[in-house]
Structures are given as C-alpha cells and as structure tokens.
Backbone as a printed PyTorch tensor [residue, N CA C, xyz], in Angstrom:
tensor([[[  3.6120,  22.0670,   7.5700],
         [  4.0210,  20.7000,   7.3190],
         [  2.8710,  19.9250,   6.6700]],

        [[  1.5060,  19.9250,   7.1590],
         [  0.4990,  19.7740,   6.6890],
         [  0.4390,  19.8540,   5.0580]],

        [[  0.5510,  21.3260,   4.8700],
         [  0.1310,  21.6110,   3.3300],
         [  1.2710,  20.9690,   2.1500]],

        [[  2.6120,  20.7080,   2.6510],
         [  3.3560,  20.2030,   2.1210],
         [  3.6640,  18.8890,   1.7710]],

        [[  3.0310,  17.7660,   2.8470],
         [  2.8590,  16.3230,   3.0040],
         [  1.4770,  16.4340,   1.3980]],

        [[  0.2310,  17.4100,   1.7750],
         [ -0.7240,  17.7460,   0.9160],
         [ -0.4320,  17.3700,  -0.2550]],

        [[  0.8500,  18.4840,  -0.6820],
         [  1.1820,  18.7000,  -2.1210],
         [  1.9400,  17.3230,  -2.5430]],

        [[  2.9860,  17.2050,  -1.5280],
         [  3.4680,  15.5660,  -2.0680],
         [  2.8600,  14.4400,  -2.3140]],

        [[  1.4490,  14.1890,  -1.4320],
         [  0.4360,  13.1010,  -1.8470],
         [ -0.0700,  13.5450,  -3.1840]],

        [[ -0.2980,  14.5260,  -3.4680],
         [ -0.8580,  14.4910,  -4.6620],
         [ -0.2720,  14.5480,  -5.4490]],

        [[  1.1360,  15.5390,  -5.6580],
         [  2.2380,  15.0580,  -6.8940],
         [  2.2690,  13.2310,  -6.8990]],

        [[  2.1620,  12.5370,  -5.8720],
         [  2.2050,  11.6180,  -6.3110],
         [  1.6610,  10.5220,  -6.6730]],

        [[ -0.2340,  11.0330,  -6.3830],
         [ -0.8950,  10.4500,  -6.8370],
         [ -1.5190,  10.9530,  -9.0330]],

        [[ -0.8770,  12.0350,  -8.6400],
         [ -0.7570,  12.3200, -10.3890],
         [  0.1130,  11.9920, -10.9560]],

        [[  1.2510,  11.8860, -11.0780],
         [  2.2950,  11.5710, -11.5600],
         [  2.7150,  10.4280, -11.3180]],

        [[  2.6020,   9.3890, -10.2050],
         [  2.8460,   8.5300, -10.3850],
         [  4.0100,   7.5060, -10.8590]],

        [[  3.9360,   7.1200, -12.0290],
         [  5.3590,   6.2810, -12.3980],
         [  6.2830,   6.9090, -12.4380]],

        [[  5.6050,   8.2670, -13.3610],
         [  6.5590,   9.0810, -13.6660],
         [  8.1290,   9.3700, -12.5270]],

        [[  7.4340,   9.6380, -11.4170],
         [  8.0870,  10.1200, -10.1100],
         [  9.2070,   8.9560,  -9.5940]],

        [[  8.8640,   7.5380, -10.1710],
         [  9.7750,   6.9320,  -9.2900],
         [ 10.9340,   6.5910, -10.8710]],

        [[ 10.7210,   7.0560, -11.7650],
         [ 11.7660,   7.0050, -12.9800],
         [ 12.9070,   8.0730, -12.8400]],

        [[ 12.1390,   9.3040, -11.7130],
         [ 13.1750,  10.6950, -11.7120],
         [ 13.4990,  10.3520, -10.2480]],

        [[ 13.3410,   9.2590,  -9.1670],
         [ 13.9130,   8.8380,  -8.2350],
         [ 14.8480,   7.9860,  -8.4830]],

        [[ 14.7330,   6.6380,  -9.2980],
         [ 15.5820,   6.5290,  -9.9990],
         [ 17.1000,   6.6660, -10.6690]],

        [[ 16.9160,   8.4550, -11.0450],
         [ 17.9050,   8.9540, -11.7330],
         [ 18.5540,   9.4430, -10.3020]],

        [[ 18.5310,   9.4170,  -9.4900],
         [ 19.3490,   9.9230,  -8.3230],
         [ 20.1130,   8.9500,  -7.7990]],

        [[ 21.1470,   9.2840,  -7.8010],
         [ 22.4240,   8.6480,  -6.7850],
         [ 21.4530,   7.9210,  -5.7580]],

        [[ 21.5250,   6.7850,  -5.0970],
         [ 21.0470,   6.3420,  -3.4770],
         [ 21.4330,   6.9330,  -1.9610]],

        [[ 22.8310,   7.2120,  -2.5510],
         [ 23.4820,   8.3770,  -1.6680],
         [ 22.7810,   9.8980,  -1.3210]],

        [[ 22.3920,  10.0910,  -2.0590],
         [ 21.4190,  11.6890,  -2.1080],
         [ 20.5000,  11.4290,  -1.5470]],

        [[ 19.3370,  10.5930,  -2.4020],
         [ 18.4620,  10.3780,  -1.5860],
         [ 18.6310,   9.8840,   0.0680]],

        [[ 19.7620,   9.4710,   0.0170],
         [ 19.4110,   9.1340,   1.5980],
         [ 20.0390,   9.7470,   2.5000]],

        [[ 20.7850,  10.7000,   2.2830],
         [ 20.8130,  12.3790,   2.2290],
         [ 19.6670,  12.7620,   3.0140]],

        [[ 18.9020,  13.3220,   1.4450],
         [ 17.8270,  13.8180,   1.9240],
         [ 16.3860,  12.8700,   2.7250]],

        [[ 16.5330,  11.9900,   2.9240],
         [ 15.2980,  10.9200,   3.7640],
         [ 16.2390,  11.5350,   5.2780]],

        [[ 17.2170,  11.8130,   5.6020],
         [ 17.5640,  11.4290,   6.6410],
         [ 17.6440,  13.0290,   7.0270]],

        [[ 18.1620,  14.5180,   6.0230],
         [ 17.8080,  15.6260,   6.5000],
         [ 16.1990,  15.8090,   7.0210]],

        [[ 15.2130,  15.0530,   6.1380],
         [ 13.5930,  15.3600,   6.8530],
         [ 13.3900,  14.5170,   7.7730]],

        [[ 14.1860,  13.6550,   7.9240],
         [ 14.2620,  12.6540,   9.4910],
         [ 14.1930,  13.7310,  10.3740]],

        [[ 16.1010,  14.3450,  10.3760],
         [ 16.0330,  15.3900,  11.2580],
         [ 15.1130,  16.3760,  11.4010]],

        [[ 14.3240,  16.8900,  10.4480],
         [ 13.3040,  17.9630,  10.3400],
         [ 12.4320,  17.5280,  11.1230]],

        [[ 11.7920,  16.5240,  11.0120],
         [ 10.5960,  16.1670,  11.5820],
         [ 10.6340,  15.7520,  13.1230]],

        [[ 11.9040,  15.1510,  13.3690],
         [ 12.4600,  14.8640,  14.9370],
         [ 12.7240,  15.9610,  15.9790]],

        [[ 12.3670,  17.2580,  15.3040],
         [ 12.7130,  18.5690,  15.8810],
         [ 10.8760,  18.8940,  16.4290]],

        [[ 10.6510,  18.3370,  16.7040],
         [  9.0530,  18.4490,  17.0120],
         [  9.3180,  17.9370,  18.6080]],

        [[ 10.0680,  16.6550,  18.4040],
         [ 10.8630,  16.1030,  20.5070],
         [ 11.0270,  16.9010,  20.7570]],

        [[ 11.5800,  18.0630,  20.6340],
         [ 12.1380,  19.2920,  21.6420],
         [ 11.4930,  20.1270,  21.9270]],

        [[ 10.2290,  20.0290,  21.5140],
         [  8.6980,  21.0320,  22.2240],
         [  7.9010,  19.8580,  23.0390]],

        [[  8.5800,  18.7940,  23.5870],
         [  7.8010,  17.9810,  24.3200],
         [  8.4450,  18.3220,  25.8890]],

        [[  7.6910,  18.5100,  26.7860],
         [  8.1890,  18.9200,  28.0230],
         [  7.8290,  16.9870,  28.9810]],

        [[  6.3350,  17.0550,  28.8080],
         [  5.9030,  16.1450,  29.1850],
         [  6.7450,  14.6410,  29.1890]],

        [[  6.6110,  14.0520,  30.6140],
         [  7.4650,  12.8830,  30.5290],
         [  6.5190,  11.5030,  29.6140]],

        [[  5.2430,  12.0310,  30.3350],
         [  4.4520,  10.6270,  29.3060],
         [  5.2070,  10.8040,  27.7160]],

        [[  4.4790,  12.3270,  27.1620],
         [  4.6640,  12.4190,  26.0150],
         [  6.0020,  11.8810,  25.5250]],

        [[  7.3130,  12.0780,  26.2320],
         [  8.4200,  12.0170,  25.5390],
         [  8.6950,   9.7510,  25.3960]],

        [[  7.7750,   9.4210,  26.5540],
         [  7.6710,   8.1260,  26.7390],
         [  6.7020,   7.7380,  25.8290]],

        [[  5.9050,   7.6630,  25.2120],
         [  5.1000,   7.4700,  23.9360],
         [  5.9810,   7.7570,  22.7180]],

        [[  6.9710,   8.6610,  22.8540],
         [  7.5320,   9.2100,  21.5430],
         [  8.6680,   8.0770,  21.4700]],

        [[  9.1110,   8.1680,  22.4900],
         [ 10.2160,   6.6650,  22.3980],
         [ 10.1250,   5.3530,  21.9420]],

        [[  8.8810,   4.8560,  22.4200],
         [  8.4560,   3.9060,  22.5150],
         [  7.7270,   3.0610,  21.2920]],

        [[  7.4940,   4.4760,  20.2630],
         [  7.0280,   4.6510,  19.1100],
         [  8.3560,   4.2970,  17.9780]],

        [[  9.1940,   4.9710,  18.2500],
         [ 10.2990,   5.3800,  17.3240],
         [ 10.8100,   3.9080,  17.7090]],

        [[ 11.0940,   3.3010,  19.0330],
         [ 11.9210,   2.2270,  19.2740],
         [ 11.1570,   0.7340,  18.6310]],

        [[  9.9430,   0.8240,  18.4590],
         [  8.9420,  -0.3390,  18.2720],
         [  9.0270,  -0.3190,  16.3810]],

        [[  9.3350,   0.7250,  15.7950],
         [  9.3450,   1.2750,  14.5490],
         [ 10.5890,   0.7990,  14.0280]],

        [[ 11.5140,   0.9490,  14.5240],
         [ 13.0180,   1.0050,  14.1360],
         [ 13.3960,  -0.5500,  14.5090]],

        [[ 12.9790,  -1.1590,  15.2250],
         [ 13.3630,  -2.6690,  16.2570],
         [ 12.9700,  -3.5930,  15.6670]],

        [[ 10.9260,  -3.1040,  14.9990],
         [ 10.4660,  -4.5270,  14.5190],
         [ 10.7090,  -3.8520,  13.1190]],

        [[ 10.9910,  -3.1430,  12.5960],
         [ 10.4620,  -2.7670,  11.2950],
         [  9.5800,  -2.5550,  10.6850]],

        [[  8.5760,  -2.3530,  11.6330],
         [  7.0680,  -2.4750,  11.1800],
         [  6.6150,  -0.7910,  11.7640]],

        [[  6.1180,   0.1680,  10.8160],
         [  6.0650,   1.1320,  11.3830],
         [  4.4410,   0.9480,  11.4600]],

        [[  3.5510,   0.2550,  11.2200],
         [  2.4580,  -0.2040,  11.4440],
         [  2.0850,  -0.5960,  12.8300]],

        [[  3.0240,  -1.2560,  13.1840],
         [  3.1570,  -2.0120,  14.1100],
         [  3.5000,  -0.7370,  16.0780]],

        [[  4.4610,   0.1140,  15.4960],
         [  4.7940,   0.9630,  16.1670],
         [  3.9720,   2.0980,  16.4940]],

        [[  3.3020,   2.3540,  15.1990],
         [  1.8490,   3.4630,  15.4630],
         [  0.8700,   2.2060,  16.6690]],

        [[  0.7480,   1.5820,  16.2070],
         [ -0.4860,   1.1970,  16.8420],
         [ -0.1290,   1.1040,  18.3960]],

        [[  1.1690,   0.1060,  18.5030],
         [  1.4290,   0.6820,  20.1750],
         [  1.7680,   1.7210,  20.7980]],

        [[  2.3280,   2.8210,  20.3130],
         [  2.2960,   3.8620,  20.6750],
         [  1.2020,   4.8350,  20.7780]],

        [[  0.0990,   3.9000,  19.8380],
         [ -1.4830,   5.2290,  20.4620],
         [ -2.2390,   4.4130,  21.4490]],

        [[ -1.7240,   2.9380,  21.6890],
         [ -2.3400,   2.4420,  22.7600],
         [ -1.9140,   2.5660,  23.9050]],

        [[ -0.3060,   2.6460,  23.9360],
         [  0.5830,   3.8010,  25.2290],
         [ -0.0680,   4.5090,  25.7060]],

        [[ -0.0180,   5.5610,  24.8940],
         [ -0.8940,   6.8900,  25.1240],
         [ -2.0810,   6.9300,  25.2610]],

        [[ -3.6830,   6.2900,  25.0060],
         [ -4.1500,   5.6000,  25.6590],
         [ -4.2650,   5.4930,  27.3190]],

        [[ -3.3250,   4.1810,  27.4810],
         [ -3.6370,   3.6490,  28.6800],
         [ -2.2880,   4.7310,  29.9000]],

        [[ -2.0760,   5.6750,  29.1940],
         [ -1.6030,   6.8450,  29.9300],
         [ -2.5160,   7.9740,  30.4470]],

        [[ -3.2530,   7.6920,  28.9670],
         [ -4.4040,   9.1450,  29.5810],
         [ -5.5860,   8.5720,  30.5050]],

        [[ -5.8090,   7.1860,  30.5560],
         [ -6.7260,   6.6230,  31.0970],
         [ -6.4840,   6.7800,  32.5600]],

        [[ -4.9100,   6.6360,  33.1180],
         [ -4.0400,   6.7660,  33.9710],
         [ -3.9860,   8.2240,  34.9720]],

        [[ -4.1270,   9.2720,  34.0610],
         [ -4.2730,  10.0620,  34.8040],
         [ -5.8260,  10.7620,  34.7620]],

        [[ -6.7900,   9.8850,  34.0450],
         [ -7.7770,  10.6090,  34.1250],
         [ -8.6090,  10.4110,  35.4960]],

        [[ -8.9210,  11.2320,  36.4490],
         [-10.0130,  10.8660,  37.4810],
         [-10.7130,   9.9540,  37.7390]],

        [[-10.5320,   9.5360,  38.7420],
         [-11.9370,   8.7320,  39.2640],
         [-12.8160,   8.7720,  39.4250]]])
C-alpha cells in the first residue's frame, strides 16, 4: 500500500495539471465508484483490529472526519485518543 500511495504522489507531483484534465474526462459517477471501492479497500485494515481501544480510536477518527468534515481535524483527535489511552494503560 505504501509503494503505491509512493507512485501516486509522484505521478502527481509530475504530471500535475495534466492529471486533473484526464479526471475531468471521467463521468463523476465512476470516479466515485472508484473513491468509494478504495474506501472499501482501505477499511479492510478494521478487521485485523482485535483491540477494543484500537477499534475506539478507529471510530472516533472516522466519526470526527465524516461529522466535522475536517479530516485534519479528525487525525489530530484521534492520535490524541490514542495518546491519552496509552498513557492509561501505561504503569505507574
């Protein structure tokens, strides 16, 4: 997943305009198609979470993301979740 996010930053830091003229040429329907098949792709990562924190950070993330619209906004509380989770179970 890594090497592939890789290749797409950089197709699109070379190409550039080019890329959003051949986005463009696509139906809105397709594309959102496909935004929503790598939704599912990437949401298939929840189902190797056993952990209750973890699956409670993952929620909390996605719900703060989707609610305010701010996915800025949703990273940041969700690594401060997690955070004051691990702080939680770390020893005294």
């Amino acid at each position: 997943i890594l090497f592939l996010g890789a290749i797409k930053m950089m197709a699109a830091l070379v190409l550039g305009a080019s890329l959003i003229g051949l986005c463009k040429s696509f139906p809105e329907s397709i594309l959102g198609v496909m935004l929503a098949l790598s939704g599912i792709e990437l949401a298939t990562v929840v189902r190797d979470q056993t952990a209750k924190d973890a699956i409670f950070v993952t929620l909390l993330t996605a719900g703060v993301c989707l609610g305010l619209n701010a996915i800025a906004l949703g990273f940041a509380i969700g690594l401060f979740a997690a955070w004051l989770l691990r702080l939680q179970r770390r020893p005294r």
